[in-house]
PyMOL CGO cylinders between C-alpha atoms (Angstrom):
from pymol import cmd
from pymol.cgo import CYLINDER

trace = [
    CYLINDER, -13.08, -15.61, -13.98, -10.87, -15.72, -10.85, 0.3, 1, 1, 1, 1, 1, 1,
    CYLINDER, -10.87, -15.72, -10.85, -10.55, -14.58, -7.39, 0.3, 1, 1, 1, 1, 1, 1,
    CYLINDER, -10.55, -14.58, -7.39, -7.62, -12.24, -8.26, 0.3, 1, 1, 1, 1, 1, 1,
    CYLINDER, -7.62, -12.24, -8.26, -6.39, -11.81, -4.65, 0.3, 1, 1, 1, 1, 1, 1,
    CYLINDER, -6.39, -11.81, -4.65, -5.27, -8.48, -3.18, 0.3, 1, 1, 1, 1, 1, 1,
    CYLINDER, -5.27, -8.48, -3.18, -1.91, -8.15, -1.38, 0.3, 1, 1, 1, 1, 1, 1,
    CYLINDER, -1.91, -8.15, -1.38, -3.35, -6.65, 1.52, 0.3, 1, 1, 1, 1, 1, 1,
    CYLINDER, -3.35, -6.65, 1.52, -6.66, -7.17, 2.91, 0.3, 1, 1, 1, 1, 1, 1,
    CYLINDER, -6.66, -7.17, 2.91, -9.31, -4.65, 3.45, 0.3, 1, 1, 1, 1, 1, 1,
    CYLINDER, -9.31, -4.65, 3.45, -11.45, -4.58, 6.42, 0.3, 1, 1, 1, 1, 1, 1,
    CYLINDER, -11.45, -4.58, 6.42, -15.55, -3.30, 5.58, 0.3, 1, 1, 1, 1, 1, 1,
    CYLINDER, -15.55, -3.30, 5.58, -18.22, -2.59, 8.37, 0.3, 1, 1, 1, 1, 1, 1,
    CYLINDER, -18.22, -2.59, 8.37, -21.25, -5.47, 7.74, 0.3, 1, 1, 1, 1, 1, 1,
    CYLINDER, -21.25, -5.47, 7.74, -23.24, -3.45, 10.72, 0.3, 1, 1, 1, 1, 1, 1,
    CYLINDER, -23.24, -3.45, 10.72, -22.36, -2.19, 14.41, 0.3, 1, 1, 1, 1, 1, 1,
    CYLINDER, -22.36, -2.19, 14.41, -20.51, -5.02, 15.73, 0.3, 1, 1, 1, 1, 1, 1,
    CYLINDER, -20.51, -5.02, 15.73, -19.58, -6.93, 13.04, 0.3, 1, 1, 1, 1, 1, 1,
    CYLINDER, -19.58, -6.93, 13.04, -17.06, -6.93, 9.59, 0.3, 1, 1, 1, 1, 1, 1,
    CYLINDER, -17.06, -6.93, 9.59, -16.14, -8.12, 6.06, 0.3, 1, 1, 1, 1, 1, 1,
    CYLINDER, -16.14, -8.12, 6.06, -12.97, -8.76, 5.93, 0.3, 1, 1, 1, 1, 1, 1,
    CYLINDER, -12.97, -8.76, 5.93, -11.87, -8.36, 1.86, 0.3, 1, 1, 1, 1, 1, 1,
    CYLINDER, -11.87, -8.36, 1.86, -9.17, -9.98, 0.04, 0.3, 1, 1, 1, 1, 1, 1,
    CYLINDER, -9.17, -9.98, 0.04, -9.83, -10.48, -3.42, 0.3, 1, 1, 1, 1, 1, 1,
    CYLINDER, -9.83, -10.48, -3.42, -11.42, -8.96, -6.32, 0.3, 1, 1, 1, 1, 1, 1,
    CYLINDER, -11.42, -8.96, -6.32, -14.47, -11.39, -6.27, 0.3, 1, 1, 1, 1, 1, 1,
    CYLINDER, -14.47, -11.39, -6.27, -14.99, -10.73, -2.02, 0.3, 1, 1, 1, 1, 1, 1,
    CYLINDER, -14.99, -10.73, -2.02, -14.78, -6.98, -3.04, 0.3, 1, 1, 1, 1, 1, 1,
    CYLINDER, -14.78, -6.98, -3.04, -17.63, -7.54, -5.89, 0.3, 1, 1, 1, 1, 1, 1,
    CYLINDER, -17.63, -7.54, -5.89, -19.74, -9.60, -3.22, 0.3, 1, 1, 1, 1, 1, 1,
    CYLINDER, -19.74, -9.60, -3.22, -19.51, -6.84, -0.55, 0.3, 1, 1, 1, 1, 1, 1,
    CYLINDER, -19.51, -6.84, -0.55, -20.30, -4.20, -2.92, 0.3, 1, 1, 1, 1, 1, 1,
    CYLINDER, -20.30, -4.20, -2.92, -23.38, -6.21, -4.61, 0.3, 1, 1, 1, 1, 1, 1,
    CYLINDER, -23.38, -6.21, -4.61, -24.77, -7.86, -1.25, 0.3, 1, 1, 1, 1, 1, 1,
    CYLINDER, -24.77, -7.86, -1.25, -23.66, -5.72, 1.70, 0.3, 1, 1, 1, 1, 1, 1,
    CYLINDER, -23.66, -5.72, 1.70, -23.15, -2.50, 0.64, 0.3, 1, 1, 1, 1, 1, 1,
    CYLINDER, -23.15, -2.50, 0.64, -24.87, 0.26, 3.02, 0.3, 1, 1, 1, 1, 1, 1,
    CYLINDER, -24.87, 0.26, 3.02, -23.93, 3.37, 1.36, 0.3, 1, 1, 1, 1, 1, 1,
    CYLINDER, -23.93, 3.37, 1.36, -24.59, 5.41, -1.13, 0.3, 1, 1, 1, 1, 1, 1,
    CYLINDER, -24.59, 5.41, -1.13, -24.18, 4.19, -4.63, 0.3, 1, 1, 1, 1, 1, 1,
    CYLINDER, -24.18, 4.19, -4.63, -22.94, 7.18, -5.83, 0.3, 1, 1, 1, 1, 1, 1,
    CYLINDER, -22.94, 7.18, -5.83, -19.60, 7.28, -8.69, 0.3, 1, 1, 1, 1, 1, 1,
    CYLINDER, -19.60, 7.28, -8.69, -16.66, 6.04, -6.27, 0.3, 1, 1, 1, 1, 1, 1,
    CYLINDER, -16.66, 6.04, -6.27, -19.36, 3.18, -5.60, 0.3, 1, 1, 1, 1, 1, 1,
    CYLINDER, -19.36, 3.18, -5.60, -19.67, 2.73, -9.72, 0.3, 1, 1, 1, 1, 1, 1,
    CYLINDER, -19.67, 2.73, -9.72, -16.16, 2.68, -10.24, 0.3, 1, 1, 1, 1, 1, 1,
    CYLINDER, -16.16, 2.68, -10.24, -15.39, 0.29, -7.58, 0.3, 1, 1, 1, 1, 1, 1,
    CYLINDER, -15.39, 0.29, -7.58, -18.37, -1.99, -8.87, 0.3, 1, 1, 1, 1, 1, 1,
    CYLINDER, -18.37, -1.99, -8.87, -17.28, -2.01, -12.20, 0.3, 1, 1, 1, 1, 1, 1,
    CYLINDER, -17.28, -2.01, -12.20, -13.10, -2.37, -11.72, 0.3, 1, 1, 1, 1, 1, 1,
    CYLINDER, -13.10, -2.37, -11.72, -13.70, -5.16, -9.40, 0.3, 1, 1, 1, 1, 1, 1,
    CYLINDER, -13.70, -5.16, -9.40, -15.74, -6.95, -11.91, 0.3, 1, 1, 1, 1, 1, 1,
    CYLINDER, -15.74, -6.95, -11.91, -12.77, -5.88, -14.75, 0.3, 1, 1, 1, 1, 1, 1,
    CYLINDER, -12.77, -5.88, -14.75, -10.26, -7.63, -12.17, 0.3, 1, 1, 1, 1, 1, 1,
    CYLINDER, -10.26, -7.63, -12.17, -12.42, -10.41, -11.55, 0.3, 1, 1, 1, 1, 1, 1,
    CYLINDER, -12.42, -10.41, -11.55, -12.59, -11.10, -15.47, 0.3, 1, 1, 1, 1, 1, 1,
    CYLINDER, -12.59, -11.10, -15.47, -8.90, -10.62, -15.68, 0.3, 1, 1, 1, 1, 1, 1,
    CYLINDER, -8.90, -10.62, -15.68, -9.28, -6.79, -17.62, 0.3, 1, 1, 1, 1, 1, 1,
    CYLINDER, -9.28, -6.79, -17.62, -7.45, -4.80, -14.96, 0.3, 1, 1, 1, 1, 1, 1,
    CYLINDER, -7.45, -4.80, -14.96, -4.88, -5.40, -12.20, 0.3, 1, 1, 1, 1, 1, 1,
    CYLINDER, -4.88, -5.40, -12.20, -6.66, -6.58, -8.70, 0.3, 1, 1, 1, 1, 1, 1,
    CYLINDER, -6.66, -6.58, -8.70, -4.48, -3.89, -7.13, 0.3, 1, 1, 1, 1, 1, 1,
    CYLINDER, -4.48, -3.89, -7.13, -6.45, -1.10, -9.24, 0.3, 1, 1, 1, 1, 1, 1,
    CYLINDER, -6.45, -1.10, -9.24, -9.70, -2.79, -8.12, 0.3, 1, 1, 1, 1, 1, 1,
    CYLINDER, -9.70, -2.79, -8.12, -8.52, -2.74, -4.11, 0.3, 1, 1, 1, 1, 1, 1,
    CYLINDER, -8.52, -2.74, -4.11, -7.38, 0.97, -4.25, 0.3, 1, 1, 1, 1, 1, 1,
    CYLINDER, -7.38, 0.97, -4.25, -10.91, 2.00, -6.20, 0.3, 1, 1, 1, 1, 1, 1,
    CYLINDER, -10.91, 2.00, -6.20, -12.47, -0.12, -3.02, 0.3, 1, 1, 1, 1, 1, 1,
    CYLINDER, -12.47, -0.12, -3.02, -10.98, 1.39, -0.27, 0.3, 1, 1, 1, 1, 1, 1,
    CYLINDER, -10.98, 1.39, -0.27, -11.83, 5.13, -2.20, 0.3, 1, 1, 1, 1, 1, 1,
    CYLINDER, -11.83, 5.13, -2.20, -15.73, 3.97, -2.00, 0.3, 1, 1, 1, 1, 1, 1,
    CYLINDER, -15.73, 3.97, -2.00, -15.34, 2.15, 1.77, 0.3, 1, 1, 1, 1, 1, 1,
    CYLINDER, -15.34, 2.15, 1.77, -13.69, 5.51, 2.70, 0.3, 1, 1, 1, 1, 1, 1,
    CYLINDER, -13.69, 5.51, 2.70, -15.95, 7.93, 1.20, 0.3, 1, 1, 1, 1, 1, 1,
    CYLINDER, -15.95, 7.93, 1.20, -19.12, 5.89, 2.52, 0.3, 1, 1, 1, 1, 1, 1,
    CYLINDER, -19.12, 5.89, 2.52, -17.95, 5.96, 6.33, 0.3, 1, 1, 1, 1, 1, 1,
    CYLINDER, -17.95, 5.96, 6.33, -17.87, 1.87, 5.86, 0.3, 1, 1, 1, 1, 1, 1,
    CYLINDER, -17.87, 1.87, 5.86, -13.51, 1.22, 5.95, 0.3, 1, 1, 1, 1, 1, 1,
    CYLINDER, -13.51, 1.22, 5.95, -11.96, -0.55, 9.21, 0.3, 1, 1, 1, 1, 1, 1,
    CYLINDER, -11.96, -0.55, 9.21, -8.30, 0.54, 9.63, 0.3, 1, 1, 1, 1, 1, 1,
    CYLINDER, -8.30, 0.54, 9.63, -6.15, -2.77, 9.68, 0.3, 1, 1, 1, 1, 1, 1,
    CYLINDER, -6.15, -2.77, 9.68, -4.66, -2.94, 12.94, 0.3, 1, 1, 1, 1, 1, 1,
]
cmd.load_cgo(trace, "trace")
């Protein structure tokens, strides 16, 4: 297993005030399996299970980040990067 770090970093709401900034594979996993406030409906799924493929080395971390910010935007939880 690895990190497998993302190129650019992606920015998740933790509550009102407050944020997860992601930038790996393994931080995606963690935010999806600890801090997650949405719905855990497919794009949820699919982001679960290719940022556990990245972490393990099965898919590119890019695929992972891109499945991420589908589930972040879809659940009302993504931060534009400034």
């Amino acid at each position: 297993m690895a990190d497998r770090p993302f190129r650019n970093p992606l920015l998740a709401k933790l509550d009102e005030t407050s944020h997860y900034t992601i930038r790996s594979a393994w931080e995606g996993l963690e935010y999806l399996l600890r801090y997650w406030r949405g719905v855990e409906n497919t794009s949820y799924r699919l982001a679960v299970h290719l940022c556990r493929d990245a972490v393990d080395g099965w898919t590119p971390p890019e695929r992972a980040r891109e499945a991420l910010r589908r589930a972040l935007d879809a659940a009302g939880l993504s931060i534009p990067n400034p």
